[in-house]
N, C-alpha and C positions, 0 to 999 in steps of 0.2 A: 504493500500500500504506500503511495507517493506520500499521502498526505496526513496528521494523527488525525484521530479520532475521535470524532463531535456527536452532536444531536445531527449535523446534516447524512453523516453515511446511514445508507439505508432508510433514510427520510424521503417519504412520499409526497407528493403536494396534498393538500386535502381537499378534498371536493370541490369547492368551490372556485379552487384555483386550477385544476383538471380542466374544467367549464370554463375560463376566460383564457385558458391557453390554447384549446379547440376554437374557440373563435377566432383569435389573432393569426392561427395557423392557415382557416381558412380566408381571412383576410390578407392576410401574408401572401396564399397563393392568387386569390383574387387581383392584387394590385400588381403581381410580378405578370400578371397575363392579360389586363384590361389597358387598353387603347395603346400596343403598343407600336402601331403605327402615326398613334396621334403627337408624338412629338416630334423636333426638326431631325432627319436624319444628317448629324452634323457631317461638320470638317473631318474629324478622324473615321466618322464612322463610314465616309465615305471614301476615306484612304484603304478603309479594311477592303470595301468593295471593288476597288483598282486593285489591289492583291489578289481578289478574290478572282479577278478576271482574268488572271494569268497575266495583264501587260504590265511593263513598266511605267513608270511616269514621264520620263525620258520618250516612250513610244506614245503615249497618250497625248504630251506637249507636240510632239510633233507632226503624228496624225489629225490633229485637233484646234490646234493651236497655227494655221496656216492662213489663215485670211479669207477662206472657203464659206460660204454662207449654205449652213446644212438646217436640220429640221435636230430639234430635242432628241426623238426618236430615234434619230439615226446614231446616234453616242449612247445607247443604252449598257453596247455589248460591254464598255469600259467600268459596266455595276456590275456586273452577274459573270455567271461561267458562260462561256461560249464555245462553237467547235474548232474556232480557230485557235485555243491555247487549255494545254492540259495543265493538270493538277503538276505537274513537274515545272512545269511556266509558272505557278503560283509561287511555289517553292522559289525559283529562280529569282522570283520579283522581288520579294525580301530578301533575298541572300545581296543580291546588287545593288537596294538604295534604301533598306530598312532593316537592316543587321542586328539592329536593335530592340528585332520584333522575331522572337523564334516561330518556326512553323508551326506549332502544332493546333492552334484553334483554327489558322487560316484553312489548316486543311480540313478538317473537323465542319467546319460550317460553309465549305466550298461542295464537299460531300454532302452533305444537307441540305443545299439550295439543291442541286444536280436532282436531289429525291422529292422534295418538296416545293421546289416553285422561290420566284426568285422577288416576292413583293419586300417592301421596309419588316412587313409584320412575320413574313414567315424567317428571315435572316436574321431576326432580334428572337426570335422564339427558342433558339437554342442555347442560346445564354439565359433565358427564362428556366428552361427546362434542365440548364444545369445548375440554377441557382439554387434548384428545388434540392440537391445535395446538400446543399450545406448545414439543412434540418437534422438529417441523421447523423451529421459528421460532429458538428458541434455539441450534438449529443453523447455523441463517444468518449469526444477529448475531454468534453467535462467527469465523463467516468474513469476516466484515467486519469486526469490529474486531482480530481479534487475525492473521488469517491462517491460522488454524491448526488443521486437521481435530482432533487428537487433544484440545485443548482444547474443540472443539466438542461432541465425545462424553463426553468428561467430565462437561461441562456435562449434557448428557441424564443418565448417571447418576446425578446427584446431585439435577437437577429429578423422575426418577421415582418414586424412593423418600421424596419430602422429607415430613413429616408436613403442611407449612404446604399445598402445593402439592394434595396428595390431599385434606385435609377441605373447600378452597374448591373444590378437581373435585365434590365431592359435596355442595354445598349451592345453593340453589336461590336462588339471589341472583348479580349482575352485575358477581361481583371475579373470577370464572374467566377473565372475558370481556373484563374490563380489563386484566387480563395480557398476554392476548394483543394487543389493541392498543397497551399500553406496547411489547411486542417491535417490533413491523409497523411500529411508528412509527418507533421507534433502528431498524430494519435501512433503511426508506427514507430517513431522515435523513443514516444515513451514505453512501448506495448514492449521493443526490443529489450529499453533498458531492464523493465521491471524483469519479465520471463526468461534474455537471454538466448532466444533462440536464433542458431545460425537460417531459421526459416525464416524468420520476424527481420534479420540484421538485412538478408535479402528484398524483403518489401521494402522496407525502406529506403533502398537505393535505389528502386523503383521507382519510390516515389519522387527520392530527388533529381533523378532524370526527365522524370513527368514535370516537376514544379521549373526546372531550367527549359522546357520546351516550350513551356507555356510563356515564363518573362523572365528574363537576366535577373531581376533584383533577389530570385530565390538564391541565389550566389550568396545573398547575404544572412539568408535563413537558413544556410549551411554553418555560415561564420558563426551566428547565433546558438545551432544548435550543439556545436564545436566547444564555444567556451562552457555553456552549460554544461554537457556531460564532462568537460575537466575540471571543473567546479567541486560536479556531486561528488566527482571521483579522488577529490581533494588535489588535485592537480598529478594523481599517482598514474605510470601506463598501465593500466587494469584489463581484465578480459573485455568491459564495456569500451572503453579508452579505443583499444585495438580495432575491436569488431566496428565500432565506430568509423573510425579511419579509411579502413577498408572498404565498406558500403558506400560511404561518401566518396572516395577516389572511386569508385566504380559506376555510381552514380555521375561523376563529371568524366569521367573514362566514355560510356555512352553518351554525352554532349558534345565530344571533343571535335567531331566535326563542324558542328555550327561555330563553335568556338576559335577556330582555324577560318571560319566566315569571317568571325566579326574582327579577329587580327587584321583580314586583310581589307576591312569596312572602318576603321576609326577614320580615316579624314574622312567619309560620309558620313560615320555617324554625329562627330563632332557636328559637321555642317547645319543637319537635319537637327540636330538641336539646340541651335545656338542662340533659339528666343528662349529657354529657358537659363539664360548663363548672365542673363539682364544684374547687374547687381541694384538690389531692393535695402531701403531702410531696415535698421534691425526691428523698429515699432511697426512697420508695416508687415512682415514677418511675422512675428509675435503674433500679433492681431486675425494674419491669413491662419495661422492653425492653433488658434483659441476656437475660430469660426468651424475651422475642418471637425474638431473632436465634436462641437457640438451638433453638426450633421449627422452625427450617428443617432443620434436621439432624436434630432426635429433641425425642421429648415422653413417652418409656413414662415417664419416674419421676412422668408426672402419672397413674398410673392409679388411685392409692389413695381417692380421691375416689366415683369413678366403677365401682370391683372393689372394696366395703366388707369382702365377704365373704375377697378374694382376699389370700395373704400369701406375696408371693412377695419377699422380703429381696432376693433378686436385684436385682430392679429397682427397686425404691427407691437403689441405688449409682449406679443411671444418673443421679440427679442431680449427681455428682462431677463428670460430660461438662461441665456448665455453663460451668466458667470456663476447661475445656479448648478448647471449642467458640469464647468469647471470645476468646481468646486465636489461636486459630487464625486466624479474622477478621480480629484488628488485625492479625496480622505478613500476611496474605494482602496487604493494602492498602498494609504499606509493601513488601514483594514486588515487586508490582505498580510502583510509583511510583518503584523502585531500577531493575528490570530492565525494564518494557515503554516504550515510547516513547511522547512529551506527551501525542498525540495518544490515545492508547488509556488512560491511567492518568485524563488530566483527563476523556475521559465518562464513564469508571465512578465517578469520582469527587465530579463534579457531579451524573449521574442519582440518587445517592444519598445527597447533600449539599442538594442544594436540598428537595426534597420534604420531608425528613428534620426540618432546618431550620424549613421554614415550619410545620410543626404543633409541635417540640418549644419553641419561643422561646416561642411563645404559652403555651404549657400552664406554662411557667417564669416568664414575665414577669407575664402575665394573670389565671392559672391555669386549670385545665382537665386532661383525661387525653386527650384525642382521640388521641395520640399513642402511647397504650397499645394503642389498636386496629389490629391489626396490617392489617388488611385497607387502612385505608389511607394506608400507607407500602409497597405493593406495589414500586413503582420501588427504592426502595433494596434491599430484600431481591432484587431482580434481581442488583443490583448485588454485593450482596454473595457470590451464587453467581458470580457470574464472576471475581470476584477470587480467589475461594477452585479453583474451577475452572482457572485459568489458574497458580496456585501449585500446585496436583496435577501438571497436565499436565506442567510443567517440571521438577520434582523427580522425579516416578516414570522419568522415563528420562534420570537424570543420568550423565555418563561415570563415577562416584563409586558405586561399591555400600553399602558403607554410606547415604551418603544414597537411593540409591534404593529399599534395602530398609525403611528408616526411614516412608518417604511412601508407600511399597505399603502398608504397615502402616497407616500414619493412615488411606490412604484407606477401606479395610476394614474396618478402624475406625466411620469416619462415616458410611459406606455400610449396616454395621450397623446400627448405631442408627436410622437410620431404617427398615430394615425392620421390625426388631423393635417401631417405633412403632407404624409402620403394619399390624401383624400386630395388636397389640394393640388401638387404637381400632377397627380393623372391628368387634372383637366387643361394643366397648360400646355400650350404649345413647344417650351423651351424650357429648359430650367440652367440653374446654376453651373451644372457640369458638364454641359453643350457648349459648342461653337457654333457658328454661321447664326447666332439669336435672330437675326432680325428678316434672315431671307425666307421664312412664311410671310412674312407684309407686302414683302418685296415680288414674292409670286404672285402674290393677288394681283397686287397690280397692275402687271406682263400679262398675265394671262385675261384679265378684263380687258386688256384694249385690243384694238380692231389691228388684226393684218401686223403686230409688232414684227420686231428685230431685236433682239439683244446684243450688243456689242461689249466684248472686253479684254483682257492683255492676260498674260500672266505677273502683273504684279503683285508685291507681296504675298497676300495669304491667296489670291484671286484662284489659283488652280483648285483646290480644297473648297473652297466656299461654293464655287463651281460645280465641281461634282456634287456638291449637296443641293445646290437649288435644281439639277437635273430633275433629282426625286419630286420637287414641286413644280414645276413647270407643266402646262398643257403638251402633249406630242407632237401639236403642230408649230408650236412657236417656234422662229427661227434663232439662228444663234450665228455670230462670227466673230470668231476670236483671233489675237492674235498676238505674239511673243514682241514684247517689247525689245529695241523702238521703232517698229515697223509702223505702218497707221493703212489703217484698211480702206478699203477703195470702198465703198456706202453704197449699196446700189438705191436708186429714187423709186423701187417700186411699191414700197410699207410704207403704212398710213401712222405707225408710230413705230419712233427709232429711241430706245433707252440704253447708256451708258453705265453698266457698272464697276464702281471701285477705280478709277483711274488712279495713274498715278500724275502729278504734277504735269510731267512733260507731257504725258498723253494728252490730259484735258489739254493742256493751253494750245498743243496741235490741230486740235479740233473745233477750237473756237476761233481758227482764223476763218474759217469755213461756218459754221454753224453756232446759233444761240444756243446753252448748254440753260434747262429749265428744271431746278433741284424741284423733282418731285417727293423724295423720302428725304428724312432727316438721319443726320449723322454724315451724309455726304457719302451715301451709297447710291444712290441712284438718280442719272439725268435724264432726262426728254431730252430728243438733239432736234433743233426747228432750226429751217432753214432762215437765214438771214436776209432779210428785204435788201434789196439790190436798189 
C-alpha cells in the first residue's frame, strides 16, 4: 500500500453522493459530445487537418497560394484524406515541418475520418470518444496511489465537469490523448513499483513509448517519474531503481526514430515556434496561470468576450472564484503533504513540479510564454485535481459536522462552476483556447453577399486562419490568394470583392487602385470599391 491508513481506504461514497456522481458522469458525457461542430474549427485544428491530408504546407502555399481564382470547394482535399496522398504522406508531413508533433493521433484520427466521414463533428468525435478514458483511468490511479475508492470518485466528479478537460475532449488535436497516457503511464508506474513484476516493468515502457508518440513533453514525465522512484528508493540502485531504467531506455529505445526526426527538425522546429519565445512580464505570467489553474474548475466569467451581446452581471462575479479557487489548491497541496504518506504527496508532487518547472524557468530566465499554454503542463493540472480530490474526499466525511458541512458546501460549490462553465461554452461559438475567434462573423458576412471574392496573402498567421475559415465558408464563394509581395491581378466580374488580414505593404498596394471599406472591426476585413475616376 502506497499510502497509511485512514477512514478513506475502503471508504465508499454514501448514497447520496453515488447519485450526484451519476449525474455529472452523465453530464460529463453529454457536454464532451453536444455541439461539437458548433465551435470555430481553429488555427491549429486546422493545421491537424493539413497533416491529416497527407500535404505539406510548403505544397498547400504553393498549390494555393498562386494568384489563381478557384471556388472554396475546390481546397477541400487540403482538410481531409484524399486519394492522392496516403497515411505514409501524413507521416511524412510532420516529420518535414512539425517534428514537434509525433504521429500517433494524426494517424489515429486520419484512420477514422477514412471510416467515418470527414465533417468538423465527426474528426473532433475521436478525441471525444477518447476523453471518455480518462473516467476509468483516473479511477485506477487514484486506487493506486491513495487506496481509496471514495477519493477515486471524487476525482471523476471533478474531471467530468472541468471546463479545461471538456474543451480539449472537443478539439481535434492530440492533448485528449496525452492525458490519457500521462494517466496509463503513473497507474503502471506505480502498479510496477508496488508488485515488481518484470510483466508490469514491460507495460510501462509501453506506455512510455505510447505517451512520446502522442507529445514530446512526456520526455519530461519520464524525468519526473525518474526522480520519484530514486527518491522512494532513497537514492539507492534497487531492483525498482534498475527495472526502472530499463523500461524507460526501452520505452525511448522504441521513439528513437522520430527522435532522429526531430534532431534533424530543430531549425524548423525552433522556426515554427518562435511566437511563443515572445518574452512577457513576470506579472503578466503570474496572472496567465493563476487564470490557467482556475480553468480546471470554471471559466463562465470568460464569456463576455465571446456573448458581446449577453449581460448577465451574474457571471461576471464568477471571477471573485479566482483567488478562491487559488487558494483552495495551495492549502489542497499542503493537505496533502501534512496528512497523506511520502510516498503519495512526493508523486503528486513531482508529476507536477517537474513538468511545471521545466517550461516556467525558461519562460522566467530566457523569456518566452510556453508556459501560458495550458495544454502543455497537462501532468501538473492532473496533479492538481488529485490533491484537490483527495482534500474533498477527506473533509466531506469528517467525524466533525461543521467541517463536513463546510466541504459539502465547497465541493458544490466547485462542482458548480464548472457546470455552469460548461453549460455556457457549449453555446459559444469560440472560446478561450481557440484561434481564428472572430472568423464565424467574418463568414457570415462573405457568405451573405452576392457573387463575392475573397482575397488574401500569406501573411503572418493568414495560412492557419485560412484553413479554418474554409470550414465556414459557403462552397461556392470564390477565393485568391496569394504569397506575399506579389499582388493579384482582381478580375471585375464579382459584385463584392473583401480583403483579408493584409499586411501593411499589401493594403497600401491596393489602395492605389481601389477604396479599401473596413467592414469588420479589428482590421480583418475590407470591401475593395472601385475608385471614381
Amino acid at each position: 500500500m502506497i499510502g497509511r491508513k485512514s477512514r478513506l481506504t475502503k471508504y465508499l461514497p454514501p448514497i447520496w453522493l453515488r447519485f450526484v456522481i451519476i449525474i455529472l458522469l452523465i453530464l460529463g458525457i453529454f457536454f464532451r459530445f453536444a455541439y461539437l461542430d458548433r465551435k470555430v474549427y481553429s488555427h491549429d485544428e486546422a493545421y491537424t487537418s493539413l497533416r491529416i491530408s497527407g500535404y505539406t504546407k510548403t505544397e498547400f502555399v504553393q498549390q494555393v497560394f498562386n494568384g489563381r481564382v478557384f471556388a472554396v470547394g475546390d481546397i477541400q482535399k487540403y482538410q481531409q484524406p484524399n486519394s492522392e496522398k496516403s497515411l505514409i504522406n501524413t507521416i511524412n508531413s510532420l516529420a518535414v515541418e512539425d517534428a514537434q508533433h509525433p504521429p500517433l493521433y494524426y494517424v489515429m484520427v486520419r484512420l477514422w475520418m477514412q471510416f467515418f466521414g470527414n465533417s468538423v463533428a465527426t474528426t473532433r468525435s475521436l478525441s471525444a470518444i477518447i476523453s471518455l478514458l480518462v473516467f476509468p483511468c483516473i479511477y485506477w490511479l487514484c486506487l493506486e496511489l491513495f487506496q481509496s475508492p471514495i477519493t477515486a470518485w471524487i476525482s471523476i466528479s471533478l474531471l467530468t465537469v472541468s471546463p479545461f478537460h471538456v474543451l480539449y475532449a472537443q478539439e481535434a488535436r492530440e492533448f485528449g490523448l496525452w492525458i490519457v497516457t500521462t494517466l496509463l503511464t503513473s497507474i503502471a508506474l506505480l502498479r510496477a513499483i508496488r508488485l515488481g513484476s518484470k510483466k508490469l516493468w514491460g507495460i510501462y515502457a509501453v506506455t512510455v513509448a505510447l505517451g512520446l508518440y502522442t507529445f514530446l513533453f512526456s520526455g519530461l514525465l519520464a524525468i519526473a517519474y525518474g526522480i520519484y522512484v530514486f527518491a522512494i528508493e532513497r537514492f539507492r540502485f534497487t531492483k525498482s531503481v534498475k527495472a526502472y531504467l530499463i523500461a524507460t531506455s526501452a520505452g525511448f529505445l522504441a521513439f528513437f526514430p522520430w527522435i532522429l526526426i526531430i534532431i534533424n527538425s530543430l531549425s524548423e522546429i525552433d522556426r515554427t515556434t518562435a511566437s511563443a519565445q515572445t518574452r512577457e512580464s513576470v506579472s503578466f505570467l503570474v496572472s496567465g496561470w493563476i487564470g490557467n489553474i482556475s480553468y480546471l474548475f470554471g471559466d463562465f466569467w470568460r464569456y463576455e468576450p465571446f456573448f458581446p451581446d449577453l449581460n448577465l452581471p451574474i457571471l461576471r462575479w464568477g471571477r471573485f472564484l479566482v483567488p478562491l479557487i487559488l487558494i483552495l489548491v495551495v492549502y489542497s497541496f499542503l493537505f496533502l503533504y501534512r496528512q497523506a504518506g511520502k510516498r503519495v504527496w512526493l508523486f503528486v508532487f513531482i508529476l507536477s513540479g517537474v513538468p511545471a518547472l521545466a517550461l516556467i524557468l525558461p519562460d522566467l530566465i530566457i523569456g518566452g510564454k510556453v508556459s501560458l499554454r495550458p495544454r502543455y503542463i497537462i501532468p501538473c493540472y492532473i496533479s492538481i485535481q488529485l490533491a484537490v480530490a483527495y482534500l474533498l474526499a477527506t473533509q466531506i466525511i469528517s467525524s466533525k459536522l461543521i467541517v463536513r458541512k463546510f466541504w459539502q458546501l465547497l465541493m458544490v460549490v466547485v462542482i458548480s462552476s464548472g457546470v455552469i462553465s460548461c453549460t455556457v461554452s457549449s453555446q459559444a461559438e469560440t472560446w478561450w483556447n481557440k484561434g481564428s475567434h472572430k472568423n464565424p462573423e467574418i463568414a457570415r458576412i462573405i457568405n451573405k453577399a452576392n457573387n463575392p471574392l475573397l482575397i488574401s496573402s500569406n501573411y503572418s498567421l493568414n495560412i492557419g486562419d485560412l484553413m479554418s475559415l474554409i470550414h465556414l465558408l459557403d462552397h461556392n464563394v470564390q477565393m485568391q490568394l496569394v504569397t506575399e509581395p506579389s499582388i493579384p491581378k482582381i478580375p471585375d466580374t464579382f459584385s463584392n470583392i473583401f480583403l483579408y488580414n493584409p499586411s501593411r505593404q499589401f493594403r497600401a498596394e491596393l489602395e492605389k487602385k481601389y477604396k479599401l471599406v473596413d467592414v469588420f472591426q479589428y482590421s480583418r476585413l475590407w470591401r475593395l470599391e472601385q475608385k471614381s475616376r
